[in-house]
C-alpha positions in Angstrom: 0.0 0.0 0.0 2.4 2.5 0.5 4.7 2.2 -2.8 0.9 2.6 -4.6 0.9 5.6 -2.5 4.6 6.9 -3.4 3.4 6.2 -7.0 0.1 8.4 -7.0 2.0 10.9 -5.1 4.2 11.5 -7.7 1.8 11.2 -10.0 -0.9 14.1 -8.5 2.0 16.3 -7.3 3.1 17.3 -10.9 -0.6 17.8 -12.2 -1.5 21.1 -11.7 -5.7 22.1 -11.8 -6.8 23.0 -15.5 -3.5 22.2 -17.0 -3.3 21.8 -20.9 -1.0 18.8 -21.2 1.3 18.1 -24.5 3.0 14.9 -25.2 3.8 11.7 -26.8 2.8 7.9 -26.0 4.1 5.2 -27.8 2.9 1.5 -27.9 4.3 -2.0 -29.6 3.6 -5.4 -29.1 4.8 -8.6 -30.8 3.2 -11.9 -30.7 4.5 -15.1 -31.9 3.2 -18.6 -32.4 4.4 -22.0 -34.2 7.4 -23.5 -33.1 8.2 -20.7 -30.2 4.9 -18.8 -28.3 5.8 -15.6 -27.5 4.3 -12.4 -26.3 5.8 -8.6 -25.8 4.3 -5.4 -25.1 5.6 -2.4 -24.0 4.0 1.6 -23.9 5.6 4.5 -22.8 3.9 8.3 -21.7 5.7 11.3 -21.6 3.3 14.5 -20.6 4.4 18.3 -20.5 2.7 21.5 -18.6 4.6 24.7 -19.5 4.1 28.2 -19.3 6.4 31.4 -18.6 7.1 30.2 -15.3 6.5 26.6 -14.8 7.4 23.5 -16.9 6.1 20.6 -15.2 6.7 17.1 -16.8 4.1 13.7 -15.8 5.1 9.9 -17.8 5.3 6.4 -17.2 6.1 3.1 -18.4 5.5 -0.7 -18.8 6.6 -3.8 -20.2 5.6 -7.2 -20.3 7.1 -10.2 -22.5 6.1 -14.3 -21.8 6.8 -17.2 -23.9 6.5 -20.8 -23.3 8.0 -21.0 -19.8 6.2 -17.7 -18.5 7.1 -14.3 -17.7 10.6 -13.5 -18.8 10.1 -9.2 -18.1 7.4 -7.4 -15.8 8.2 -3.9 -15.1 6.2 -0.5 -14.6 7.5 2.9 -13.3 6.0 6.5 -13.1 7.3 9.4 -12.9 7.2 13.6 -12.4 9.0 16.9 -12.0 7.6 20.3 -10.9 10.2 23.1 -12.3 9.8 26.7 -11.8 11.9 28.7 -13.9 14.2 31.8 -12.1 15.4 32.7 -15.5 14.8 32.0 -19.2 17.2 29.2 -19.5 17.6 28.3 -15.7 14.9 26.2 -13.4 14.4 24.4 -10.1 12.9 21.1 -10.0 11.7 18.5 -7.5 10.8 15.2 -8.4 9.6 11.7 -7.7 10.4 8.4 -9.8 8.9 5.0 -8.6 9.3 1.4 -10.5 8.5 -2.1 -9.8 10.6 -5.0 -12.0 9.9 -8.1 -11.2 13.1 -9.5 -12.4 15.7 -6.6 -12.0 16.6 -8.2 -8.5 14.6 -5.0 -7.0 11.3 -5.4 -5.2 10.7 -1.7 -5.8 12.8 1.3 -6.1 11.6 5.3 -5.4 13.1 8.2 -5.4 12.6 12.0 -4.2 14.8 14.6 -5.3 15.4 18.4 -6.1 18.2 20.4 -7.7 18.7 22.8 -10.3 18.3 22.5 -14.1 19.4 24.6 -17.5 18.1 24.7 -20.9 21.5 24.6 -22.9 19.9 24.7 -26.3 16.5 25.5 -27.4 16.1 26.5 -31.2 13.8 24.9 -33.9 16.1 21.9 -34.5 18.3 20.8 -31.6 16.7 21.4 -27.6 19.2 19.5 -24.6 18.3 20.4 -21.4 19.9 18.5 -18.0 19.3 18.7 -14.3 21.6 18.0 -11.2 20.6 17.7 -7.7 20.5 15.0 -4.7 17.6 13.5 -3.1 17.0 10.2 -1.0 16.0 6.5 -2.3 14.4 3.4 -0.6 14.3 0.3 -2.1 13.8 -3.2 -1.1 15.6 -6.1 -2.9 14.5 -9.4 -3.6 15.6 -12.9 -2.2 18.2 -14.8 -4.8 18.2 -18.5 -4.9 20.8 -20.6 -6.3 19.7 -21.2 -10.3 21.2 -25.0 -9.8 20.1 -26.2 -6.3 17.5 -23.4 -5.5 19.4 -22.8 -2.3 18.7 -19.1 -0.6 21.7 -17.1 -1.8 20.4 -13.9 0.4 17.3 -12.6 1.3 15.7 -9.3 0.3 16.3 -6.5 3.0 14.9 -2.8 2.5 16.9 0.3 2.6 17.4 3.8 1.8 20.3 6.7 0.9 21.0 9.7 0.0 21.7 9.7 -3.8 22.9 12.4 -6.9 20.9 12.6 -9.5 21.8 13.7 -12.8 19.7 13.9 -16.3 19.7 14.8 -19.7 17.4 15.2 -22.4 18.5 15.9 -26.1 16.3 16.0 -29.1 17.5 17.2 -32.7 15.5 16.9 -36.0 17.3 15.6 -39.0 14.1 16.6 -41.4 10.9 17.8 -40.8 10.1 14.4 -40.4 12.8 12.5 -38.4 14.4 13.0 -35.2 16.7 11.4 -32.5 15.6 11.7 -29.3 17.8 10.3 -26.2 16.5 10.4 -23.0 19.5 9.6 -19.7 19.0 9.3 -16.0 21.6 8.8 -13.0 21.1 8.3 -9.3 23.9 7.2 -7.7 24.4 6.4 -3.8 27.2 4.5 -1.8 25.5 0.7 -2.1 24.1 1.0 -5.5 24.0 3.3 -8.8 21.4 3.7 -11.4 21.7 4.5 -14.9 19.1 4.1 -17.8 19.5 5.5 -21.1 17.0 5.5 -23.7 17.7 6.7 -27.4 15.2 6.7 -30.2 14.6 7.4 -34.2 11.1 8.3 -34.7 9.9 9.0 -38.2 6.6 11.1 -38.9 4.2 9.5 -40.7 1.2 11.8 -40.5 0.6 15.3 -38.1 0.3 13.4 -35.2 1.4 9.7 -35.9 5.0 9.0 -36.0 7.4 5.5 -35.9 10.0 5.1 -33.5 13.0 2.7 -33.0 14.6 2.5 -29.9 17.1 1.0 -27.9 17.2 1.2 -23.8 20.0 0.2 -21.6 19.0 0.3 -17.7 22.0 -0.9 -14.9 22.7 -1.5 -11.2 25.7 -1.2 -10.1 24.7 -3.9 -7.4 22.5 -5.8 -8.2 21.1 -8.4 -5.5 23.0 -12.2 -6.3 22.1 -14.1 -9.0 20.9 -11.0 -10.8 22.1 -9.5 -13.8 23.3 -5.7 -13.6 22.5 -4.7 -16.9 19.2 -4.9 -19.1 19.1 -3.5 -22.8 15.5 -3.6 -24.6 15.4 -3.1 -28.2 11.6 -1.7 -29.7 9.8 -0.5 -32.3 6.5 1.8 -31.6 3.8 3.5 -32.9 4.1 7.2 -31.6 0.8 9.3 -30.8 1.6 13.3 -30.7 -0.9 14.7 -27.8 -1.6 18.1 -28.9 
């Protein structure tokens, strides 16, 4: 009950009353059958309030793949930021980022943070714009069994730090029709470091429908045993521009 909390808390805490949102949100799925029974979805929302003074930013995720032996990935994470900007170019932000992945080793990780951020570029084809700042983490990690003997490795414990936290977000348009968008996130602490790094091609099809490729690398420094510290993801979406 209290990580669904954490989650709609950072969820109503970037959506201001009467705001007039602007985004994207992107969906594929794959399905397979014959020989090998497969399934893979993933969808992705990235929202955007801004006015003279305030740019305030709302998204999520999730993705889900199977095939014959069950669930092979499981994960969902939200997000938001509340930045008022001091000048044109320069903001303060806090922010809140909760997920759950069922097979990253982590039972749940959240984060609460503030800092200072800067629009370094911001003309009609090229916009990167990156936050520092600290803020505090809990997570809780899962138990790890032997893969051989199913022995208990270690059990799951929960904790919490003090972490940095560092983004960047860079855009540029090739054509009026294709960009490359890359999306990267750090919070690093003294047990464990984050990183996740998403980079995209989208093509335009239509006004508002677009096609993106992407590739996504997410690691932990350290990882509970047994687990793997990185994860790459590889998609290819149907893009909806909400106007």
């Amino acid at each position: 009950m209290r990580r669904l909390l954490f989650a709609a808390t950072v969820l109503a805490a970037a959506v201001p009353a009467h705001a007039q949102w602007t985004g994207k949100g992107e969906a594929g799925m794959v399905f397979a059958s014959g020989n090998t029974d497969t399934e893979t979805a993933n969808a992705k929302l990235n929202l955007k309030y801004e006015t003279e003074h305030w740019k305030n930013i709302l998204g999520g995720a999730v993705l889900y793949a199977s095939d014959e032996d069950g669930k092979t990935a499981n994960r969902w994470e939200t997000f938001g930021e509340l930045g008022w900007k001091f000048t044109e170019r320069n903001f303060l932000f806090g922010a809140g980022r909760y997920e759950e992945d069922e097979f990253s080793g982590f039972e749940y990780q959240a984060t609460l943070s503030g800092g200072v951020g800067r629009r370094f570029l911001d003309n009609p084809t090229t916009t990167m714009v990156a936050t520092v700042g600290a803020g505090y983490k809990f997570l809780e990690t899962r138990d790890s069994f032997d893969p051989d003997t199913g022995v208990l490795i270690e059990e799951g414990d929960s904790s919490s730090e003090v972490v940095f936290r560092g983004t960047l977000d860079f855009e540029h348009k090739f054509t009026a029709t294709t960009s490359l968008i890359d999306k990267f996130i750090t919070e690093s602490g003294a047990d464990n470091t984050f990183v996740q790094n998403d980079i995209s091609l989208q093509v335009k099809m239509t006004d508002v429908l677009a096609l993106a490729v992407g590739y996504g690398v997410r690691h932990n420094t350290n990882p509970p045993a047994e687990f793997k510290k990185t994860d790459t993801l590889t998609t290819i979406n149907l893009v909806y521009e909400i106007r």
